[in-house]
Each structure stands twice: as C-alpha cells, then as structure tokens.
VOPAGU-2260 file (C-alpha; in pm, 1 decimal, decimal comma):
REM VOPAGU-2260
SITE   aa  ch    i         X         Y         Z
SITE  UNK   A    0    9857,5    9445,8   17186,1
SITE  UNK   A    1   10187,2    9352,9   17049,1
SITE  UNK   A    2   10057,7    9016,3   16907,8
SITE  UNK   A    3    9793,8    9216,1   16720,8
SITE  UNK   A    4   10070,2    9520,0   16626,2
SITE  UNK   A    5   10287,4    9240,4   16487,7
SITE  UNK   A    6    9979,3    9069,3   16295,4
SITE  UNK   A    7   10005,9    9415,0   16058,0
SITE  UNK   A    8   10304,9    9486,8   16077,3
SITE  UNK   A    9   10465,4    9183,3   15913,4
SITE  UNK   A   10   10360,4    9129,5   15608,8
SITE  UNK   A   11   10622,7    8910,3   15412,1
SITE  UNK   A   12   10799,4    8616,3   15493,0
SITE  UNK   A   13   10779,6    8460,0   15820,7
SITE  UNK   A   14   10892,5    8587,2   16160,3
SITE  UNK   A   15   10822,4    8322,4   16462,7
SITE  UNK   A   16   10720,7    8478,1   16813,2
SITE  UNK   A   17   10773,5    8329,1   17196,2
SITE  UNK   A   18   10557,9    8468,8   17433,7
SITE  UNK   A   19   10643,5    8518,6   17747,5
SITE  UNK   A   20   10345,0    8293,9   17844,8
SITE  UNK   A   21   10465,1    7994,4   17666,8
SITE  UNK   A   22   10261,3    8114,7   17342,1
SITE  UNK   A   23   10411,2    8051,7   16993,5
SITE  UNK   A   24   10301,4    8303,4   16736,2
SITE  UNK   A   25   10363,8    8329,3   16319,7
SITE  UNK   A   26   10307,9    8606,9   16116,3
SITE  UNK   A   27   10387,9    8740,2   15758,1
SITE  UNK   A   28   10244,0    8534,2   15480,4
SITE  UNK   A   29   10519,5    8246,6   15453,4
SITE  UNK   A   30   10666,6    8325,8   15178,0
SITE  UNK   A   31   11064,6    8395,3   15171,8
SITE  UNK   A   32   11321,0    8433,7   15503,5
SITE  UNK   A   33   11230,6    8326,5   15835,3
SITE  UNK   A   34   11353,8    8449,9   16116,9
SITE  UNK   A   35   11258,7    8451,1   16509,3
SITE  UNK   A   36   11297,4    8568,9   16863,8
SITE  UNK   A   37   11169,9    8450,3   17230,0
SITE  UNK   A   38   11067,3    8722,1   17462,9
SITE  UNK   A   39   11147,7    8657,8   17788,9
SITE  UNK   A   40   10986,6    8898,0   18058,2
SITE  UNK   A   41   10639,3    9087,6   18035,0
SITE  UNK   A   42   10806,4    9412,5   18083,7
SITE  UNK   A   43   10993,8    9341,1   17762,1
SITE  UNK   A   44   10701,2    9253,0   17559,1
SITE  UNK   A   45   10516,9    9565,9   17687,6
SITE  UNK   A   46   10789,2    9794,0   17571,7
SITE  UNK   A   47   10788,2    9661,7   17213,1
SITE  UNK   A   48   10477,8    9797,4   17207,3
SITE  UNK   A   49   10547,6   10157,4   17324,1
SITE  UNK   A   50   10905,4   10221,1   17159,0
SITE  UNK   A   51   11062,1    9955,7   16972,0
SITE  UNK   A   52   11298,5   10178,1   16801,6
SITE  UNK   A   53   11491,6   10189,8   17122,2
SITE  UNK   A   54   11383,3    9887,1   17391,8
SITE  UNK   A   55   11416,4    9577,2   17117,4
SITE  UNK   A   56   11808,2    9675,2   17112,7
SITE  UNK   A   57   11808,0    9738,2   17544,5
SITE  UNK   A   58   11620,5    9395,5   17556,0
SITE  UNK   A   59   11882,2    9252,3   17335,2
SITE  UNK   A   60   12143,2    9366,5   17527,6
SITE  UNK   A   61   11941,6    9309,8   17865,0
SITE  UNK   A   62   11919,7    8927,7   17726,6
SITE  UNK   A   63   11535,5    8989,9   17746,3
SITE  UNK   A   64   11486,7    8905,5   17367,0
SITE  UNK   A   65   11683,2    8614,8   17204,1
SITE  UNK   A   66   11693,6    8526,0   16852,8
SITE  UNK   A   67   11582,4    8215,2   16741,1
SITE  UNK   A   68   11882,1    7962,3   16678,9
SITE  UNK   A   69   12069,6    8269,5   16707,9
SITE  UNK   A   70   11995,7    8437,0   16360,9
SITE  UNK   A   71   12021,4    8819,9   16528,2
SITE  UNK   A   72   12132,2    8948,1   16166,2
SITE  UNK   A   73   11866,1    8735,5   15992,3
SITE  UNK   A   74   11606,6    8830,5   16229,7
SITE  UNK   A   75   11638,9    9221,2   16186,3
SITE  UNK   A   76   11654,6    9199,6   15831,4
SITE  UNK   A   77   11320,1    9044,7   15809,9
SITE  UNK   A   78   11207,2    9331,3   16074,4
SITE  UNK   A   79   11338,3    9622,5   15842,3
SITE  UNK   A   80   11197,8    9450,2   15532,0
SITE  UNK   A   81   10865,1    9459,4   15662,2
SITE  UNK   A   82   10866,8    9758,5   15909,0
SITE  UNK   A   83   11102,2   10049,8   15672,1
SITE  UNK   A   84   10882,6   10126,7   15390,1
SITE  UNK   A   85   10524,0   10165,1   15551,1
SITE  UNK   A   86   10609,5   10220,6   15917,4
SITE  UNK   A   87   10262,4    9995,4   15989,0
SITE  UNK   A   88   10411,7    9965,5   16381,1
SITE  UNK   A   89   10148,6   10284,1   16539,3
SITE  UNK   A   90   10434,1   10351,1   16783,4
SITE  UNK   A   91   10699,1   10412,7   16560,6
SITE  UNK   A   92   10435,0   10619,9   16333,1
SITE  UNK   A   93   10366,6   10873,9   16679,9
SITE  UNK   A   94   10727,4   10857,0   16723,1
SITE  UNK   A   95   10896,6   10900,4   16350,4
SITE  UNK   A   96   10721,8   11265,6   16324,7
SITE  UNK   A   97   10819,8   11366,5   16705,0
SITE  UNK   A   98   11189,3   11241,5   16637,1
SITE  UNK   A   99   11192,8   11442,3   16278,0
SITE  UNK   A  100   11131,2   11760,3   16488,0
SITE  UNK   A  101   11394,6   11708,4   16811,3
SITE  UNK   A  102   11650,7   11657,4   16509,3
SITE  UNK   A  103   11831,3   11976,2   16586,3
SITE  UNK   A  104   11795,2   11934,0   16970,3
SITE  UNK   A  105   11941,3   11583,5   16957,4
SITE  UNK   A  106   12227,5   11685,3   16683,7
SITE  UNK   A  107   12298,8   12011,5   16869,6
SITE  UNK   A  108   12720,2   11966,6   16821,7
SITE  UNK   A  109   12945,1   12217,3   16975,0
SITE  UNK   A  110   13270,9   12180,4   16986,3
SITE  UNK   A  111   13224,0   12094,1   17336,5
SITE  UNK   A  112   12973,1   11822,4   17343,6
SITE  UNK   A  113   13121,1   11700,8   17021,7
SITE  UNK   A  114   13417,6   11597,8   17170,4
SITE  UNK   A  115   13190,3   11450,9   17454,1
SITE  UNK   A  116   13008,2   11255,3   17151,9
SITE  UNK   A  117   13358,6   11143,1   17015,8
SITE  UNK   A  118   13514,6   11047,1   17329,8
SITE  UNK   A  119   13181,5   10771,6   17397,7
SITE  UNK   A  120   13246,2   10584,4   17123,9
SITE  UNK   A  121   13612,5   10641,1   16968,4
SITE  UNK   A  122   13795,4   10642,2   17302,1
SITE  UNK   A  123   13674,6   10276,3   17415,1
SITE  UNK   A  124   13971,9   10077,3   17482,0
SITE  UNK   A  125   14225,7   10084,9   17154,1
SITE  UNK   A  126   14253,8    9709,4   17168,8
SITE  UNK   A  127   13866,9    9657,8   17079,4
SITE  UNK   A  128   13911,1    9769,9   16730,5
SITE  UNK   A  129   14214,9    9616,6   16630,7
SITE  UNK   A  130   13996,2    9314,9   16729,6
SITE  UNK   A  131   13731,2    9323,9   16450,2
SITE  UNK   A  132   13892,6    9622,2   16179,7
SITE  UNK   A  133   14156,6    9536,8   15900,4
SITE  UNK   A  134   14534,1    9593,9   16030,8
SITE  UNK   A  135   14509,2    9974,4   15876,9
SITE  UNK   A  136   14220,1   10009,7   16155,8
SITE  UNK   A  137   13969,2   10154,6   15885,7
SITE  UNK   A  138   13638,4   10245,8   16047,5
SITE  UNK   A  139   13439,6   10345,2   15747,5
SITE  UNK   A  140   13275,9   10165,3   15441,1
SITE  UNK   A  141   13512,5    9966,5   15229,7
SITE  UNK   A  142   13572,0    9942,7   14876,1
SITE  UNK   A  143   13464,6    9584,4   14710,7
SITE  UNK   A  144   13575,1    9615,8   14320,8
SITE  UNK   A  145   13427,1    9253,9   14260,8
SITE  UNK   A  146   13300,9    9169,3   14644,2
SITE  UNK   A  147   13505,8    8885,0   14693,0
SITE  UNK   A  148   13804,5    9082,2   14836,6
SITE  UNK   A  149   13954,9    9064,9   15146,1
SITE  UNK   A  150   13841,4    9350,5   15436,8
SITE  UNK   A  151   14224,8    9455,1   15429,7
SITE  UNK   A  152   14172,7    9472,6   15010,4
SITE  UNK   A  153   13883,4    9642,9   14983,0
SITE  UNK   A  154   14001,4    9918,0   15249,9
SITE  UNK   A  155   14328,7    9945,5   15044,3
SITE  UNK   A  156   14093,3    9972,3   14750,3
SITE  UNK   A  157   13875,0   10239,4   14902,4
SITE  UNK   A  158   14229,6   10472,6   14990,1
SITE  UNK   A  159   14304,5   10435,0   14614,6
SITE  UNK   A  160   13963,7   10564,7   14529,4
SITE  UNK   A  161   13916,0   10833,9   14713,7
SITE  UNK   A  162   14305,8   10953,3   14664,8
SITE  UNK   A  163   14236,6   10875,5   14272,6
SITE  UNK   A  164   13949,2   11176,0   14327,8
SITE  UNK   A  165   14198,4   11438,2   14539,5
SITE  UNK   A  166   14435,0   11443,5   14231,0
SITE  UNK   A  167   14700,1   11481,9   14445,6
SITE  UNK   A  168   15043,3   11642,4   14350,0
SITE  UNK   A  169   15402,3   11527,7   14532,1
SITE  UNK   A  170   15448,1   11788,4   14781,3
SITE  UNK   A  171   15064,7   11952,2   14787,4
SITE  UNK   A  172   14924,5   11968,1   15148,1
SITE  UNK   A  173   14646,6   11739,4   15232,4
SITE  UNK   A  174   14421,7   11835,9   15595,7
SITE  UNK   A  175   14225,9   11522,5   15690,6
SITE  UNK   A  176   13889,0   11615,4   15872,2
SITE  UNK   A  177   13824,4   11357,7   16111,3
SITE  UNK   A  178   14135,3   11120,5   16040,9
SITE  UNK   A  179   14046,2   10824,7   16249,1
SITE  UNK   A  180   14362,2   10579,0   16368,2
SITE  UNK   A  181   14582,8   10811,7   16070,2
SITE  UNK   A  182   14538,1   10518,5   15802,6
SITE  UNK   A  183   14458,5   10777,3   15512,3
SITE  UNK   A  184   14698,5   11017,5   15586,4
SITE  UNK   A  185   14981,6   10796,8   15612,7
SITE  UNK   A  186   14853,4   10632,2   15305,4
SITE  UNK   A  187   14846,1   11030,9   15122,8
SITE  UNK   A  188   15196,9   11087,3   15253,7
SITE  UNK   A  189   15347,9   10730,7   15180,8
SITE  UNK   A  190   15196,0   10701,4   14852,5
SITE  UNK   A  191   15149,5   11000,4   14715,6
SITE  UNK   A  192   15389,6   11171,9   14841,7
SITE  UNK   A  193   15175,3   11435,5   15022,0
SITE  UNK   A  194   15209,2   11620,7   15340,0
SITE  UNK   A  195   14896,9   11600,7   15537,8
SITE  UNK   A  196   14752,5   11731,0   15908,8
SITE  UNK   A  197   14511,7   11500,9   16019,1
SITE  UNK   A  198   14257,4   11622,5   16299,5
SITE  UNK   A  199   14047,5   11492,9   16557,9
SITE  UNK   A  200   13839,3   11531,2   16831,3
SITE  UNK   A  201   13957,6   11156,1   16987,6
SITE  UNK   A  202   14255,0   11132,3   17281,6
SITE  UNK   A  203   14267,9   10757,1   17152,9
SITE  UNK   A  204   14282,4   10826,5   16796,6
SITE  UNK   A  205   14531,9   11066,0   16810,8
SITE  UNK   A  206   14779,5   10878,7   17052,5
SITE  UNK   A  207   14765,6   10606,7   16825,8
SITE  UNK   A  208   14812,1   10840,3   16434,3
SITE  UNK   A  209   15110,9   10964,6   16609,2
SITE  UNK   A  210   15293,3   10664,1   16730,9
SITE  UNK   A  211   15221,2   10527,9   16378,5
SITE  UNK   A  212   15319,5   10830,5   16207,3
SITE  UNK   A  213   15670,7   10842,9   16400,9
SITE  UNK   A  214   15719,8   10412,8   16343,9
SITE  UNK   A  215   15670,3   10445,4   15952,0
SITE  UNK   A  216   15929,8   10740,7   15963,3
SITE  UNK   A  217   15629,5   10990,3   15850,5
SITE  UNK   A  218   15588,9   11207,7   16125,5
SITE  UNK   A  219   15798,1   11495,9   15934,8
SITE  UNK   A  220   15502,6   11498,6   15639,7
SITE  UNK   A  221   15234,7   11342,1   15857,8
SITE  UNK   A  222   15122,6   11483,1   16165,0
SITE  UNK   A  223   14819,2   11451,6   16384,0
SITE  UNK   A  224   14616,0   11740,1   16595,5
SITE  UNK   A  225   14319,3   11676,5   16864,7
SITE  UNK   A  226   14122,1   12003,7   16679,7
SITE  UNK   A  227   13750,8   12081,0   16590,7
SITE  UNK   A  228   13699,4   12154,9   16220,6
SITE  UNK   A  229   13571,5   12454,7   16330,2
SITE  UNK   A  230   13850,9   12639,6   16448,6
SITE  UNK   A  231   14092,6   12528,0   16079,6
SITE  UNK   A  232   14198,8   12871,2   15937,4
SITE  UNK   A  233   14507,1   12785,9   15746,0
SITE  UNK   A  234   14458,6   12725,7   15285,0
SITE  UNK   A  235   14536,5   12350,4   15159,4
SITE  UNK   A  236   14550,7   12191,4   14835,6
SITE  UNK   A  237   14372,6   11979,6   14909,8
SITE  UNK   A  238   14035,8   11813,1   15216,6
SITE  UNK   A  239   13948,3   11498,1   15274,0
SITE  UNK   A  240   13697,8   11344,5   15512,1
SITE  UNK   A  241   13600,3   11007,3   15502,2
SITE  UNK   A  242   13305,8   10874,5   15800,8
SITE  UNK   A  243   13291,8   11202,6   15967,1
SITE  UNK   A  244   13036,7   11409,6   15855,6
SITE  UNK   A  245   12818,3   11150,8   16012,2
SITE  UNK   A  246   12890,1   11350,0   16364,2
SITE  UNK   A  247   12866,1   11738,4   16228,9
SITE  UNK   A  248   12505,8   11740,1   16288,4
SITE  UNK   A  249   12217,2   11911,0   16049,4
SITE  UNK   A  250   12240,8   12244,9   16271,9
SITE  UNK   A  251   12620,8   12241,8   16139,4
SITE  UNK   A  252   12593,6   12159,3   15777,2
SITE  UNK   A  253   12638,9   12511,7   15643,5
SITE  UNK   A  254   12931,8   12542,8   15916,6
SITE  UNK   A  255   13121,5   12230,7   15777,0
SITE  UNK   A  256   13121,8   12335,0   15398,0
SITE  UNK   A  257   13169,7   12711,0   15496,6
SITE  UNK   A  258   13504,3   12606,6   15674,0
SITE  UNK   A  259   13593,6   12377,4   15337,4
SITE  UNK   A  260   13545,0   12682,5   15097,3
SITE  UNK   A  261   13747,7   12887,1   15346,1
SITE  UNK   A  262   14019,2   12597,8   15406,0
SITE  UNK   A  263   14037,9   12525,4   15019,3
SITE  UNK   A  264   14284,4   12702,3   14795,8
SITE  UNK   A  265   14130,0   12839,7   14477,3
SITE  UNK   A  266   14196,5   12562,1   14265,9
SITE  UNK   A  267   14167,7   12268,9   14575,9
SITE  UNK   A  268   13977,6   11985,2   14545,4
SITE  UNK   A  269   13784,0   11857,5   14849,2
SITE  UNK   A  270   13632,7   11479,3   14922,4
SITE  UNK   A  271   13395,1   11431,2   15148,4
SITE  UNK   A  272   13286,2   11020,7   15225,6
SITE  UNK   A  273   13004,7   10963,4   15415,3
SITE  UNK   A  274   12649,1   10709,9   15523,3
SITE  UNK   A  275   12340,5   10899,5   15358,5
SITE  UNK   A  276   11988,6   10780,7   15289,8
SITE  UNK   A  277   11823,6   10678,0   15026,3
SITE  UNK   A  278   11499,9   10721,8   15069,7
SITE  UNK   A  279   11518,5   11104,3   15187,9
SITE  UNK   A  280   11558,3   11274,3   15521,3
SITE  UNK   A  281   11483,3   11112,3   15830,8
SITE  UNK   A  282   11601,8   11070,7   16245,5
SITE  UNK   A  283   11847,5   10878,6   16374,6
SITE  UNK   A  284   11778,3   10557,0   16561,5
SITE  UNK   A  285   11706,5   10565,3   16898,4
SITE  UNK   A  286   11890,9   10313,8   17000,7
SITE  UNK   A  287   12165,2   10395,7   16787,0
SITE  UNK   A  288   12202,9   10748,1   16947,4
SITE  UNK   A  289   12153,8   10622,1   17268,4
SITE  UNK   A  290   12479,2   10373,7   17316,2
SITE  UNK   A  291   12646,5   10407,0   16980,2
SITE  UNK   A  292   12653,5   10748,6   16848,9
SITE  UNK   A  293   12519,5   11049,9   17015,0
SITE  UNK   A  294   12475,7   11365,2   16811,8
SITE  UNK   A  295   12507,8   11149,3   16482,8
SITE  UNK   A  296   12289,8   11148,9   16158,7
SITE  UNK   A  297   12346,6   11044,6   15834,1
SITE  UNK   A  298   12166,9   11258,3   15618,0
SITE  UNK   A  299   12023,0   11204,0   15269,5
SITE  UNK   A  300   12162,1   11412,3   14966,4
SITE  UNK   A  301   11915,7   11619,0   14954,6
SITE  UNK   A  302   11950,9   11768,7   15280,0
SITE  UNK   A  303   12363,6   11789,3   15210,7
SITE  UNK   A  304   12339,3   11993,5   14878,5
SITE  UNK   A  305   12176,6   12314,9   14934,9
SITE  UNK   A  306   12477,9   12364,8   15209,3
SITE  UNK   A  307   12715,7   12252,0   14950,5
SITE  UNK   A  308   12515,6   12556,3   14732,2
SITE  UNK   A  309   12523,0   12825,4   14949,8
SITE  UNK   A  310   12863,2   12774,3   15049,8
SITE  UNK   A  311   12995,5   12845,5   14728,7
SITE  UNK   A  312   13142,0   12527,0   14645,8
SITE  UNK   A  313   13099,4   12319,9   14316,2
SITE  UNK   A  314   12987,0   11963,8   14312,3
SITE  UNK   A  315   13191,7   11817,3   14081,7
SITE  UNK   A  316   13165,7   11447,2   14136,9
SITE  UNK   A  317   12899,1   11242,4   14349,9
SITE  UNK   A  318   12892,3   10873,3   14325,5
SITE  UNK   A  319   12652,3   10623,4   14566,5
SITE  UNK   A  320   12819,8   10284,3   14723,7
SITE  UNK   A  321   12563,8   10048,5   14724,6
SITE  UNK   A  322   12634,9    9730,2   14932,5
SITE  UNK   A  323   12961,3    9808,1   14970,5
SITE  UNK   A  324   12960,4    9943,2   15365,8
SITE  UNK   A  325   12729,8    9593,8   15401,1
SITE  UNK   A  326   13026,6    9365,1   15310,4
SITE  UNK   A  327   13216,7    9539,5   15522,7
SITE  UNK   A  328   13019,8    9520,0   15839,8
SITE  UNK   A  329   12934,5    9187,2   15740,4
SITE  UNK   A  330   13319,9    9096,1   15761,4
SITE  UNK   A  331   13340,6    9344,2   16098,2
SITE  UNK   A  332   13084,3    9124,5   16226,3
SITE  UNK   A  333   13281,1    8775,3   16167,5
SITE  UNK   A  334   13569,8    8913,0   16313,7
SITE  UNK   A  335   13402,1    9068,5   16625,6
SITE  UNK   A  336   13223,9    8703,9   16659,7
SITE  UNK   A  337   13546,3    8540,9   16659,9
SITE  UNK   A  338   13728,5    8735,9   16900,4
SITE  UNK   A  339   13443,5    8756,2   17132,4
SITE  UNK   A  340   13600,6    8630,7   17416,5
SITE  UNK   A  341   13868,7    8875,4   17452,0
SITE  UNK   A  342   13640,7    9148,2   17368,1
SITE  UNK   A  343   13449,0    9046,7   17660,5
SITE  UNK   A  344   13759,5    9043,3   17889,5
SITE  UNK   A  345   13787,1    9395,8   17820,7
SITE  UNK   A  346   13437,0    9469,7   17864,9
SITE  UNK   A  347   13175,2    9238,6   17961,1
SITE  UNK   A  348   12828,3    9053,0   17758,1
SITE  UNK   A  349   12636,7    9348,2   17801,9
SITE  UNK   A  350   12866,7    9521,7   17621,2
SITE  UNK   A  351   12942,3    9252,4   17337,7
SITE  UNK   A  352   12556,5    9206,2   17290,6
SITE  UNK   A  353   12553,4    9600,6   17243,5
SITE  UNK   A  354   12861,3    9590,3   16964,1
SITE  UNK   A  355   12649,4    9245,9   16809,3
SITE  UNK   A  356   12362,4    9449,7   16786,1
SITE  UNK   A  357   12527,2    9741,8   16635,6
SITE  UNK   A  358   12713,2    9562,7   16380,8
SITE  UNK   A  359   12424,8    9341,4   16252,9
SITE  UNK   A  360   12160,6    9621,2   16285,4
SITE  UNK   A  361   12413,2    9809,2   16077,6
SITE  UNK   A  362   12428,5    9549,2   15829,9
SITE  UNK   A  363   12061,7    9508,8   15805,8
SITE  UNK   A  364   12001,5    9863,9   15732,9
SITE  UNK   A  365   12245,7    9858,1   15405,1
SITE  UNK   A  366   12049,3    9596,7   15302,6
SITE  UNK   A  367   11711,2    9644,5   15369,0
SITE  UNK   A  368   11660,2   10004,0   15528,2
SITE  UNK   A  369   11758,0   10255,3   15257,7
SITE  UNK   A  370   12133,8   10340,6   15388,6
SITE  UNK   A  371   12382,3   10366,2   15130,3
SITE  UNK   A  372   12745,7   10513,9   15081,5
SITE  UNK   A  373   12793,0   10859,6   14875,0
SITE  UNK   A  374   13143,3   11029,3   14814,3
SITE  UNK   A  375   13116,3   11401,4   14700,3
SITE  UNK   A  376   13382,4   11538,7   14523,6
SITE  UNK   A  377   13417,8   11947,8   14562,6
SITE  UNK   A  378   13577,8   12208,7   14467,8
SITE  UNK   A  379   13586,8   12629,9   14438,1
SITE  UNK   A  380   13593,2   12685,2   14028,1
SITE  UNK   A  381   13507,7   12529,0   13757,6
SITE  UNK   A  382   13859,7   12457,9   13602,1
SITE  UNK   A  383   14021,1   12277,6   13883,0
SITE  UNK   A  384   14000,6   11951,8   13734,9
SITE  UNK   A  385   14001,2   11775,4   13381,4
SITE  UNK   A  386   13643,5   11751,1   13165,8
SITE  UNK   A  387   13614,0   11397,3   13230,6
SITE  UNK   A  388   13641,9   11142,9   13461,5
SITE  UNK   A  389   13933,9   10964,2   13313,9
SITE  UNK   A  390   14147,7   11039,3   13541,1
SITE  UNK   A  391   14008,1   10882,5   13862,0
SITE  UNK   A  392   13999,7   10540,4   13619,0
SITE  UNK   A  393   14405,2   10615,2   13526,9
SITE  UNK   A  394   14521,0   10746,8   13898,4
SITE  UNK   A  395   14338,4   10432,7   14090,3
SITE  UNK   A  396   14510,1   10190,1   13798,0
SITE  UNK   A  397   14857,1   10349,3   13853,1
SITE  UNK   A  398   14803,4   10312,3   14241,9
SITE  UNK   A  399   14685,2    9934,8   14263,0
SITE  UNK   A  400   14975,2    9721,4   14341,7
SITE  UNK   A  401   15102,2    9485,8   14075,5
C-alpha cells in the first residue's frame, strides 16, 4: 500500500525508498533533487500509510526512518514539493478536512492551558537555546537585508525594522506581548530610549528578561511580568509582538486585537510579527502540535484581517518576509548540529532527533510549503502616522550602526 501511495504521490524529482524487506524502490520522474530514507520496522511502514502527518516525525525520532546519507532537510523538502500542493497521499486527504474542523478544539487557549502550552516548549532547560540562537536569544524570523548576514546581524536588523515601524518617541511607553528572553525590550529601552513592560506566560523567560534587564542597568525602564494578554488594562504608546500570535489560537483572534484597541492610546501604533500562510487557511501539523507546539497555528492573512476589522483597528502597514525565517532556521539548524553533544547531555537522542526534525521540517516548509513571514502595522485613526512610508526607510538608516 505505501509503495503504491508513494508511486502517486511523488511526482518530481527522485526520492529513493528501503523497505523493510530489503526492497529498494524509486519514484518521481528523475528529474531535479534526490533525496532518500530506509524504513526500518513493518510497523513503521504501516503507519506511513495511515497518518504520515504525525508517525514519519515519531519514526524519525523513534530511529525507525533514516535518511539516506543523512540528507533529513533535503529529504523533506522533496516530500513537501511533491505532497503540499495536491495532497495526492489519500490519508492526508481524509485527514486535512477532519483536522480543518477540530481547529478550534485543538487551539482552544485559556489562559490556563496557555500557560500549560508555553511552559512545554519555552521552559525546556535555558541552556538549550543559548546553544543554537544568536547571543540576544531571538526566537523568531530574522531580518536578512542582502542574506549573507550573520544570525546575530540579521536579528539586530530585524529589531531595527520593526522599531523603525513603532515610531517610537524618548520616553513613550512600549508593552511587549509575548517578549521572549527580553531582547526587544531592552533593545526599545537602550536604543530608543523607551520604557517598556514586557509580558509572558514563561517562568524561564521571565527569570532570564529580568536578570538581563537588572545587568544592563535597565530594569528602572525595562521590566518583565509572567501575565496573559488578556488580563492588560492599562493605555500605551505604543504594542509590539513579535512570534506570539502564533500561540493565541483562531478561537482568540478577535480577543487579541480587542485587547490592542483597548491597550492602544488614540494615536498608538501597534506591530504585530508573526508565521502566516500563503496559500490560505489550513491546520497545524500533527506532529508539530504534538511535541513542539500545542495550541499553535499560524494563520493566513485572510483569516487575521476581518479580526483586525471588527476590532476597530486600522491596517496601516502589512509587508510579507519571504525566505527570510528560512535563513534563519537554516543557521538555527547549523548551530544546533554543532552543539549536539551538549544538547544531548541535557536531554538525550530522542530528544535531539525531535529538535533536528523540527528545525529542518521548519526550514522545509519556508521553502517549499507555503509559510512565509508578515508584520502588520496597526493603529486606532487615520492620522497617527506620516502619508508615506519614508520614515521606516529614515528611522532603520539612523538606527544601523556605523
């Protein structure tokens, strides 16, 4: 069955198949990459058949599937290119419509279990990330001017974009939804010259913003909260929230943008950064909510902007990353390779074949499955910010270092 579900499915290139039974399998029409995997055990092979979407990450990690010579990120790219836009796999086609309707079920996010959802992914051991981020410890899709930078310049560039956008005054308040390891903030108040509350539903997170805050001699214009967005009641200049929109769920999209509007001042500016889809609404991964981020989606634009609408808010800016979040995993994924080992004293190889898998899938998808980057610029009137763009151009000039 899967030797015949593969046969259709695979159209282009060539993808290379061991069967458990010794027997060695091509398919696609041999033309472009090449990529492979060995399958190990029968009870592997049989669940490729029923639910890919989730057991062809478990068998990775279970070391029942292995990648030819390796090539994991090679391999799934050639999967997505065939397998994204016609969904020829029948499982996945039962599946896909099944998944579309448990969408609210599975993104279900009070405050409660989104702190659950936080904690099983952002309060892993703080050493893991500083083992594969830049030194700022920026978890979210860089900024690549040219795509030859650095990791640590294009993150530096991406803070000087999306500050460029706020149009931030000395002295104008700044709340930071979902602040991460307080890289932002402390870049708003060092910079800029803002003072900002960063929040967060992460124990980890917030230990570390703190201790960072109080060494860089910040923590009087930069402090940190463990706080749902939800329960924010108090007016700022200015919002900004950059990878964590991801986690509010499609139940809560009306929630998040009616707590902006209230938040905002009447001439604030708000900046939301987040992973959307470009080819229109869909699920989540399987896999992906299953070990990496339950309760997450990243929605496609047209699912974000009638919230945006009936909120009240304006949409005053929205620009698409393209690429951009690839180069960055791509350099996550160097980085993770080379510090494998210590990873794995702090965990063990299921766990670093999980984070592989991740990170390449990851990759693979902002290249070949329709996941792309937008930034969404808001605010409540019309007049809060000049006619044209210029400014963003001047601001992020005046900001890069010499």
């Amino acid at each position: 069955m899967l030797d015949a579900m593969l046969s259709r499915a695979i159209r282009h290139g060539r993808l290379t198949v061991h069967f458990p039974d010794g027997r060695i399998r091509h398919y696609g029409d041999g033309e472009g990459p090449e990529a492979g995997f060995r399958i190990l055990t029968r009870r592997a092979a049989w669940r490729l058949v029923t639910n890919p979407g989730l057991s062809f990450g478990e068998s990775y990690m279970d070391g029942a599937i292995q990648p030819l010579d390796g090539r994991l990120l090679e391999l799934l790219e050639l999967l997505m290119a065939n397998w994204v836009p016609g969904c020829t796999h029948p499982a996945e086609r039962l599946l896909a419509p099944w998944r579309l309707v448990r969408r609210r079920i599975d993104q279900f996010n009070p405050a409660p279990r989104a702190r659950r959802n936080v904690a099983h992914h952002y309060d892993l051991n703080g050493r893991l990330y500083a083992l594969f981020l830049d030194r700022d410890r920026q978890y979210s899709c860089a900024y690549f001017p040219t795509g030859t930078e650095t990791l640590e310049a294009a993150q530096a560039a991406k803070k000087r974009h999306i500050a460029a956008k706020l149009r931030l005054a000395p002295g104008q308040e700044v709340l930071d939804i979902g602040c991460g390891w307080g890289g932002m903030a402390l870049t708003l108040a060092r910079d800029l010259g803002a003072r900002v509350t960063g929040i967060t539903l992460s124990a980890e997170q917030l230990a570390e913003a703190r201790r960072r805050a109080a060494e860089a001699g910040l923590a009087d214009r930069c402090r940190f909260e463990l706080m749902d967005y939800r329960d924010w009641t108090r007016p700022v200049d200015r919002i900004v929230s950059v990878g964590m929109f991801e986690h509010v769920g499609i139940g809560n999209f009306a929630t998040f943008f009616r707590t902006i509007h209230r938040a905002l001042k009447p001439d604030g500016v708000a900046l939301v950064h987040a992973i959307g889809r470009s080819d229109g609404p869909g699920s989540t991964n399987p896999w992906l909510s299953k070990y990496i981020f339950p309760g997450g989606y990243s929605p496609a634009l047209s699912e974000v902007l009638p919230a945006v609408e009936r909120s009240g808010l304006l949409a005053t800016d929205i620009e698409i990353l393209r690429l951009h979040y690839a180069l960055t995993l791509r350099e996550w994924r160097r980085r993770f390779a080379s510090n494998r080992d210590a990873i794995q004293s702090l965990y063990d190889e299921r766990f670093c074949r999980m984070f592989e898998f991740y990170l390449a899938a990851s990759e693979a998808s902002f290249r070949r499955g329709g996941l792309v980057n937008w930034q969404l610029q808001l605010t409540r009137r019309l007049d809060a910010l000049p006619l044209t763009r210029d400014y963003m151009v001047e601001t992020e000039r005046a900001l890069a270092p010499a």
